[in-house]
N, C-alpha and C positions, 0 to 999 in steps of 0.2 A: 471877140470878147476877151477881157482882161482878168486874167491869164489864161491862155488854153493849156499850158504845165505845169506841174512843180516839180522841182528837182531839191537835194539836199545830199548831203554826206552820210546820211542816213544813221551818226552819232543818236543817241538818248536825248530826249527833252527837245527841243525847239528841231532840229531836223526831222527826227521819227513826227512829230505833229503836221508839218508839212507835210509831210507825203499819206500820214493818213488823213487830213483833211482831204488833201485833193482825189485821195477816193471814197470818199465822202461823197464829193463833189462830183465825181465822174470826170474827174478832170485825169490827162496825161500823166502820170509821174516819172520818174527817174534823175541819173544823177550821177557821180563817180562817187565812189566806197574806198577806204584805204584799200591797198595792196593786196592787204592781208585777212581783209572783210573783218577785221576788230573795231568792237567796240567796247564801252565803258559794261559791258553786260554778258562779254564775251564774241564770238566768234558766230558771224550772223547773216554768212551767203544766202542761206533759202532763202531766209527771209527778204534781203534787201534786193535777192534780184527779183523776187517776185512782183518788185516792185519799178525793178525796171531796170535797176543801178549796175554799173562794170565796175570795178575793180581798176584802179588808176595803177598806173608804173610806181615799181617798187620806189621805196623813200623811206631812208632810215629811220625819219624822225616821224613816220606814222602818216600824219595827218595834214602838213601843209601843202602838201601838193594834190590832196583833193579839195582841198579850199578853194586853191588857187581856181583849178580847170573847171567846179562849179559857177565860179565868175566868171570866168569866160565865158561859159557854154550857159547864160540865163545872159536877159536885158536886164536885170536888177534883183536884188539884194535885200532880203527882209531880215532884219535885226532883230534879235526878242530876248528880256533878260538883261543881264548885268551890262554893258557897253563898254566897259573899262576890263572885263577878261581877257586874257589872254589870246585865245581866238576870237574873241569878237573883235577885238583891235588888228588882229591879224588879217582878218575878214577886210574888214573898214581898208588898211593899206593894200590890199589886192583890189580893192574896188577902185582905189584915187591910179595906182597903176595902169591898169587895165581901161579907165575912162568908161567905167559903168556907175549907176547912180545906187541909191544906200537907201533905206529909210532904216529909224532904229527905234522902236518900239511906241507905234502910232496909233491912233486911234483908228475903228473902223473905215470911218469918216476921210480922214484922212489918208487911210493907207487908199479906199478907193481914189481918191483925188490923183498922188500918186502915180497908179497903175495908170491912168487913162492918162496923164499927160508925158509920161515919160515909156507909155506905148509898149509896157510889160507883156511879152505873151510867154516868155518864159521866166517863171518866179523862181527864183534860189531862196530858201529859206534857211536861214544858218541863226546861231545863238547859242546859252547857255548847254549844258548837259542835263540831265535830272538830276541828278546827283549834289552839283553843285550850283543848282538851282529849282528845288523841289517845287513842285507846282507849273514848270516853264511849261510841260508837255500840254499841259490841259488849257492854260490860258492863250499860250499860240494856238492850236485847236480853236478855242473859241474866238479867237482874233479874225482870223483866216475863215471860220464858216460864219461869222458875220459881217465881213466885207465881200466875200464872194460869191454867196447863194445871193444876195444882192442885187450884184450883177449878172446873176448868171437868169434874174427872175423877169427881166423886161426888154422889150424891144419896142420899135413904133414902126407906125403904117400912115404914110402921107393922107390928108383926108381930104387932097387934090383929087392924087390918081392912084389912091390905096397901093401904092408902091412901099415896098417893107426898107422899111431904114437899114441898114448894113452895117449897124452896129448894137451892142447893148449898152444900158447904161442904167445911172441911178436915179431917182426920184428927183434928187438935187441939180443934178445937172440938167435934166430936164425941164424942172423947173427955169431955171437962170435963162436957159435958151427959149422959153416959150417968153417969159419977161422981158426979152432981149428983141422982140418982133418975129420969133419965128427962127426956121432954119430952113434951111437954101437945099428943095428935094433935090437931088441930080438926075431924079427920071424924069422929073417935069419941069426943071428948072423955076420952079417958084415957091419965091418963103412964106409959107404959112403954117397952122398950126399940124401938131402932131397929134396921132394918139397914140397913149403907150399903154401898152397894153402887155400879159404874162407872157414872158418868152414862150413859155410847153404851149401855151394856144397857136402857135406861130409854125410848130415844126409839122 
């Protein structure tokens, strides 16, 4: 399933939403924290290791070097907020460096698409601050729990040889591949239809 983490800098507004969506979610979080575990709201170890996050090597200027190691250490990179800030563009050039992929303020729809082709199981969430971006925290929040409860709601069972599909997915893609002839079981090597059915029925 797409994502099984989120990670973030754990900064105000689009980071802090990351990471409580994904417990929201149930999903993994973590992340690297400046140095000095500051943020725009003050000084916030408990909080962010509760969450999972370390404390990156000191760096004078605060905050680009957990940017940076957030990009590294995720498959890809959720954009939310102004794109032209400072760190967001800072964000965006550690993505084109490092040869990880970017989306920047998507729809649901889209960010699922996204995630499943470019094979996301670690989501970096990065973007505005609250501050200078009032409202960011709430509608990443809403971004994120409505592309990933999504995914997190379906799976299929071959109605060959009731063999469970090995992945989740969305309604949409589902559809396209039942449109398309079918999909190719690998327990029983033959394409026919699926049925998709609640992931929680499944576990």
């Amino acid at each position: 399933m797409y994502p099984s983490k989120i990670i973030s800098g754990g900064q105000t507004g689009a980071d802090m939403a990351g990471l409580e969506a994904a417990a929201a979610l149930e999903l993994e979080t973590g992340g690297t924290a400046p140095y000095n575990w500051m943020t725009e709201d003050g000084y916030k170890k408990p909080l962010l290791v509760s969450y999972g996050l370390v404390a990156g090597p000191y760096d004078p200027r605060t905050y680009p070097i957990r940017t940076k190691l957030n990009v590294q250490d995720s498959d890809g990179t959720l954009l939310t907020g102004n794109s032209s800030s400072p760190g967001s563009r800072l964000t965006r050039r550690y993505c084109i460096q490092e040869g990880k992929p970017w989306t920047e303020n998507p729809t649901p729809e889209n960010l699922r698409a996204w995630l499943r082709i470019n094979a996301v199981h670690i989501l970096n969430v990065a973007g505005n601050r609250e501050s200078r971006n009032p409202g960011i925290f709430a509608s990443t929040v809403k971004l994120l729990l409505e592309t990933i409860d999504v995914l997190k709601s379906y799976d299929m069972v071959c109605l060959n040889c009731n063999a469970r599909r090995n992945i989740e997915l969305t309604e949409v893609y589902y559809q396209e591949e039942m449109d398309s002839g079918g999909i190719l079981c690998t327990d029983c090597s033959i394409t026919n239809q699926y049925l998709m059915v609640p992931f929680s029925s499944l576990q």
